[in-house]
Steps between C-alpha positions, in 0.01 A plus 500: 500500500119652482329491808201367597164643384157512584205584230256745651090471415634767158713195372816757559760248703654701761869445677489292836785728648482869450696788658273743680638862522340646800738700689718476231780843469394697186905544452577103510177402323739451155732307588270280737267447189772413246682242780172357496426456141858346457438275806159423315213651670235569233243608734497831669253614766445861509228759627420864454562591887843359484551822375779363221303393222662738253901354630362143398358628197834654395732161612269294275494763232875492484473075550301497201720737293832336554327148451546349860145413466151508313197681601304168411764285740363721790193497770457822623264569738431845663188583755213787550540749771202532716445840382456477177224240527272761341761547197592132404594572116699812589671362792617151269595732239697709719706200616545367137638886409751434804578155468523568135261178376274465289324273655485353881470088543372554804318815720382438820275719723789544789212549780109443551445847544441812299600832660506865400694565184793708524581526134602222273738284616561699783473229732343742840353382756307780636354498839173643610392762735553217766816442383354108373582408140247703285327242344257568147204316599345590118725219360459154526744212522306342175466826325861502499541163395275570225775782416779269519320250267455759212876541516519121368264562251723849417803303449642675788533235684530077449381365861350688788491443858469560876710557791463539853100362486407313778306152429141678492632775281606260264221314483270782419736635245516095311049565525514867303793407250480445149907449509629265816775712687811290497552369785799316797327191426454502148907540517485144618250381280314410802131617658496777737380267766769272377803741572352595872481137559869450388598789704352358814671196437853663434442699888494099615155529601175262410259634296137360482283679225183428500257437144181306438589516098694190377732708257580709790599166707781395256657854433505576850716189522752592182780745705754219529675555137595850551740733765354890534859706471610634858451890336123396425451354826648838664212657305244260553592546897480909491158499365438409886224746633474336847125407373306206654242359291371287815397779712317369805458853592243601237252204631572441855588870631822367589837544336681185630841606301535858664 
């Protein structure tokens, strides 16, 4: 039976259910990947810091070979490691060389940040003097976007994306891009503000957005015809940053919520 898919801003439809191998044992990574493909999975979420790119890339190089699957039946998606936000065409081909692709569906930039490259698909994360992530100030959240977009335009890559951006970050990287990152939301083929509405209903809590623009008035009001899956409310929740937008602190002196 296929499952359920979603079409992303590219037109590429992408699997509602996936099988993320974080923490996954390089030695059982085979036979993991193959009782998934049999079970049906056809999406696989993977990332250069899970540090077993190239044991995925040889399960679905022997999948392919002994016909279990096609590489056009799959959505593979694989992320870039902070430190290689400088080196965005080696670090995707890098992946592709271990995952053994010749193309990604999807690459996401794993983290807002860019820090001190350690080498091509190293994955470091070197520390400072102060012993503080060492953080490359010279490169800029859009400049690597930018990156990431000529990777589309390569063929290296069908639909880009972001992960781990907080609301503002996301909404300055939707004003600099030519290509929209895929997105949670776009999953459900709902708005952004849609989803966090949804989500707040879902923790059994009222939501009141506010909007003086008509348009806004009746899609603030469509969440009722859809469910947000308990895995993407789980990441939805650990986005929390303990940040209060209503700060009494900053205009009366005094932080009420201390």
């Amino acid at each position: 039976m296929a499952a359920t898919a979603t079409k992303l801003s590219s037109g590429h439809e992408m699997p509602a259910v996936g099988l993320g191998v974080w923490r996954m044992d390089s030695a059982a990574v085979r036979g993991l990947i193959h009782s998934a493909l049999r079970a049906g999975y056809r999406h696989f979420d993977c990332a250069a810091d899970y540090k077993n790119e190239a044991e995925v890339g040889d399960a679905l190089a022997e999948a392919f070979e002994t016909g279990l699957v096609k590489r056009e039946d799959l959505f593979i998606t694989t992320k870039l490691w902070n430190s290689d936000h400088g080196h965005v065409v080696e670090a995707c081909k890098d992946s592709l060389k271990k995952l053994r692709l010749d193309y990604l569906d999807l690459y996401l930039i794993h983290f807002p940040v860019a820090t001190k490259h350690t080498g091509v698909g190293t994955t470091g994360s070197a520390l400072g003097d102060d012993g503080v992530l060492d953080i490359d100030t010279t490169i800029t959240l859009e400049t690597t976007w930018h990156a990431m977009e000529d990777l589309v335009s390569m063929g290296l890559v069908r639909s880009i994306g972001i992960s781990n951006y907080d609301i503002f970050l996301t909404r300055d990287c939707l004003a600099y891009a030519k290509i929209k990152p895929a997105s949670l939301a776009e999953k459900y083929g709902k708005t952004p503000a849609q989803l966090v509405l949804r989500w707040g209903l879902q923790r059994n809590t009222v939501v009141i957005p506010k909007t003086s623009k008509v348009e806004r008035l009746e899609e603030n009001f469509a969440v009722f015809d859809f469910d947000i899956s308990v895995e993407d409310m789980e990441k939805i929740k650990a986005l929390d940053r303990n940040y209060r937008t209503n700060q009494p602190a900053k205009f009366w002196g005094s932080n009420l919520y201390a």
